[in-house]
Structures are given as structure tokens and as C-alpha cells.
C-alpha positions, 0 to 999 in steps of 0.5 A: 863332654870332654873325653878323659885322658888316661894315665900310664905309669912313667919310670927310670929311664935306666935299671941294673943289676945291684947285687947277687945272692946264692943258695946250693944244695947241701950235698956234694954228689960226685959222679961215682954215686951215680954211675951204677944205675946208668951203667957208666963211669967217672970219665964218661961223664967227666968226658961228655959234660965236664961235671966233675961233681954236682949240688943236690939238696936234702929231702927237707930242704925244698927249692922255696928254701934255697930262693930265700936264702938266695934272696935274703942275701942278695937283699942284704947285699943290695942295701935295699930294705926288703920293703921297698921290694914291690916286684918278687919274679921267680923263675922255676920248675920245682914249685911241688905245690901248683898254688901259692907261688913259690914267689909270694912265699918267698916275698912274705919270708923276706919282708917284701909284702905286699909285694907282687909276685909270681912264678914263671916257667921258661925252664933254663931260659927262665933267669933271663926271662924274668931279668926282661921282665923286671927291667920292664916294669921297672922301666914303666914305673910298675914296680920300683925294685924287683927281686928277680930269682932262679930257684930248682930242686931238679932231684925231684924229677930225676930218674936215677936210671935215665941216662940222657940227663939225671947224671946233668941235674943239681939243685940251687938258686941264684937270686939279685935285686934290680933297680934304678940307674943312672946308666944303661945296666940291662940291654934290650932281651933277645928272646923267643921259643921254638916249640915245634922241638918241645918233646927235646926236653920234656917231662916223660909223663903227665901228673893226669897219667900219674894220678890214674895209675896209667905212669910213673912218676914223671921225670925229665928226660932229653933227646941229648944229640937234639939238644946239643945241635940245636944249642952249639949252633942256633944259639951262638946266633942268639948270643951274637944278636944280644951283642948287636941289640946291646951295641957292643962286640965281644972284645968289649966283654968282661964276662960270658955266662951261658946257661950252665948246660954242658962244659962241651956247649960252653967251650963251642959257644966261646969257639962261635963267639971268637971270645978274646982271653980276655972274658972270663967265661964262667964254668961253674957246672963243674961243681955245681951242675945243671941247674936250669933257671937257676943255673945263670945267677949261680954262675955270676955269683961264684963268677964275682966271687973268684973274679971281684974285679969284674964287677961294673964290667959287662956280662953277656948271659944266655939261657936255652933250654925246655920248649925250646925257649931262648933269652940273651942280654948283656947286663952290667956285672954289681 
């Protein structure tokens, strides 16, 4: 009897990011709201983190509500009809609801069913975990188009009291579609977790102990030296070997999005990295704050819109953040 031969899926050699979409929060929330309840000042934050204001949504308006409307832009502006989306990835830790997924709402809300689609939890590196992941089954013939969003309402989990890292935290999502090229549009993902530093950022207490009474609402909290040592110096290492796995160096870089944790982390990395003047080094934190997954897709959109000529130029993006978890690649800009 002659032994059957299995088929696996085949793909595009190649994928790239075709556009981006973005949604913030409705309110603008300068540090002097938040200054009373951690006992600070305008120019202790300003100082420490370079956040000069940050976006927070409204009670009704939820993360789900900021992923669509991220998606439905970057949908439109892909030129792809929603139907062909057969992939919906959103990164997060702001789904309130344990089930459905916030993706399959989204996909059903865009016009993508019966697309598959799922959350995923990587904190800050979430973004560009889902990137390597969409550019995989895109490359395997899994999925043809994937739409691949950051989405947080971190002013859920925050404790206006704690000052490690409330005063950080704003709401967003940043969203693009990705799918076939005929070049090279996503390099190989550098990527990984050190979970022995999980309690570096961490929720204080468990939804367990909070429903038996023994908690309070859990918040996010941080070890912030912990978290600023471990950023500035293992992950320019990890920036650098994204640069090496996509066989390029700094000089020939358009464009420098890091996660958007801290102004003070962004400038050392750019200090690590030898970065000519020439990359633009995207700074959206300013104004918009930590965002966690969705912090990478926010910056490039307002990156690209200030910056319209970096478009077809090269971005390196690194995420770091909760467990302790890792991504980088380079990814060549819509």
C-alpha cells in the first residue's frame, strides 16, 4: 500500500506592512491632573519620563472600541477589502472580558469574518510579536492578509496613588494590514522573555483574590530602576541583533520606533545604537504616553504623518516590557 503524502500550506516568499491606522483616547490628561494623588509635580515627570501629556479614553468608550477604529482605518487605507482579511491578531491586556477575544469582535465589526482571530498577551512587546506572527502564516500560506493590531485602556489597571507607574499610562491602538511582496518587507524577529524578572512589571494582585474579598482591585505596578536597567542595557543588545538578522546597520535606517516607555529610555537607546541624524527616532510618548502593545503602531502612524517621506524607508521597532518579554525586527515603512 503506498503510504499517503501529506500537504502543507505554501506562501508569498515575501510580506510588508501596506498601511497604518490609529485610534487615541478622547481626553488629553496633562500631568497636573495627576500630580495630587502621587504627591509630585509637572517637572518631576516631565523630568523622569518626557511625558508632557497623555491620552486616556472615556469610561464608555472601551479598548475594543479604539482596535476598530484603528482597523477600519488602516483597512481603508490598505486598499484591501476587509473580506480578504482572513487573519485578525490582536495584541492587548485590556480585553475586560476573559472570552470572546476582542479580535473576533473586531474581525465581525470590520467586515472580516469569517476571519480567524485571536488575542495575545506579550504586554509591550505585544505589537511585534503579533507582526512575526502574521508575517509567518502569511509566508506559509496560512492566511493571506492579516490584520494585526495593538489595542490598551491601561486607565483600567491604574492606581491613580501608585507612583511607579499610573502617571506612564495612556490609552490607544495602533493598527496595519499586512500582506504580500514582492520584496523583502519584514525581517527575521528577534525575540524572547526572561521570566525569572516577571514581578519587574506585574499586576499586584490576582482577579482570585479580588473576587474573595482578600484584594483590591488589581493594578499595575513596576520596579522602575529594575525596569530601566534591564531596557537601556539588554535591549540595545536586542535592537542590535535585529539589525544584524536583517542584514543591514544603523546608517541605513529611516526610522527608530521603540516601544514608547520612557523618553529617558529612547534617548539611550539612540545613545547604544550610534544613530546617525539622519533616523528619525519617533517620540510620540510625549503626548500620547505608555501605551504597551499599542504603543509601536501609534508611533509610526504619527511618525508617517509628520514624516511622509519616510514612507518605503526602513524602520527598526523593538517592544520590551511585562514578563520580561522581547521583540525587534526591521520592517519597511507603508
Amino acid at each position: 500500500m503506498t503510504k499517503p503524502t501529506l500537504q502543507q500550506s505554501h506562501g508569498p516568499q515575501y510580506t510588508r506592512i501596506l498601511s497604518v491606522g490609529a485610534a487615541r483616547g478622547d481626553l488629553s490628561v496633562p500631568n497636573s491632573d495627576l500630580v495630587g494623588p502621587i504627591n509630585s509635580s509637572d517637572e518631576w515627570i516631565q523630568q523622569r519620563t518626557g511625558i508632557i501629556t497623555r491620552t486616556r479614553a472615556s469610561q464608555e468608550i472601551q479598548a475594543v472600541d479604539l482596535a476598530t477604529d484603528a482597523a477600519r482605518e488602516a483597512i481603508e487605507r490598505s486598499g484591501i477589502a476587509p473580506e480578504l482579511i482572513d487573519a485578525v491578531i490582536i495584541a492587548t491586556i485590556s480585553n475586560t472580558q476573559q472570552t470572546p477575544s476582542m479580535a473576533a469582535v473586531v474581525a465581525d465589526r470590520v467586515g472580516a469574518n469569517p476571519a480567524a482571530a485571536y488575542d495575545m498577551n506579550a504586554a509591550c512587546a505585544g505589537y511585534t510579536y503579533a507582526i512575526a506572527q502574521a508575517d509567518a502564516l502569511i509566508r506559509t500560506g496560512v492566511a493571506h492578509f492579516a490584520l494585526v493590531i495593538g489595542a490598551e485602556k491601561l486607565s483600567d489597571v491604574v492606581d491613580p496613588a501608585d507612583r511607579s507607574i499610573s502617571f506612564l499610562l495612556g490609552d490607544g491602538a495602533g493598527a496595519v494590514v499586512i500582506g504580500p511582496s514582492e520584496f523583502p518587507g519584514i525581517s527575521s524577529t528577534v525575540w524572547g522573555s526572561d521570566g525569572s524578572r516577571a514581578d519587574a512589571v506585574a499586576m499586584d494582585h490576582t482577579l482570585q483574590e479580588y473576587r474573595r474579598g482578600d484584594a483590591p482591585w488589581p493594578t499595575l505596578r513596576q520596579q522602575g530602576q529594575t525596569v530601566f536597567r534591564w531596557a537601556v542595557w539588554e535591549m540595545a543588545k536586542v535592537a542590535k541583533q535585529a539589525l544584524d538578522a536583517a542584514g543591514i546597520t544603523s546608517d541605513q535606517l529611516a526610522a527608530f520606533i521603540p516601544h514608547q516607555a520612557n523618553m529617558r529610555i529612547i534617548d539611550e537607546f539612540a545613545k547604544q545604537l550610534k544613530l546617525p541624524a539622519s533616523v528619525a527616532i519617533a517620540r510620540d510618548i510625549a503626548t500620547t504616553g505608555n501605551t504597551s502593545a499599542a504603543s509601536i503602531p501609534l508611533a509610526t502612524h504619527r511618525l508617517l504623518e509628520e514624516n511622509p517621506e519616510l514612507s518605503g524607508g526602513l524602520a527598526l521597532q523593538i517592544g520590551f516590557g511585562a514578563g520580561l518579554v522581547f521583540g525587534a525586527q526591521v520592517v519597511v515603512l507603508p
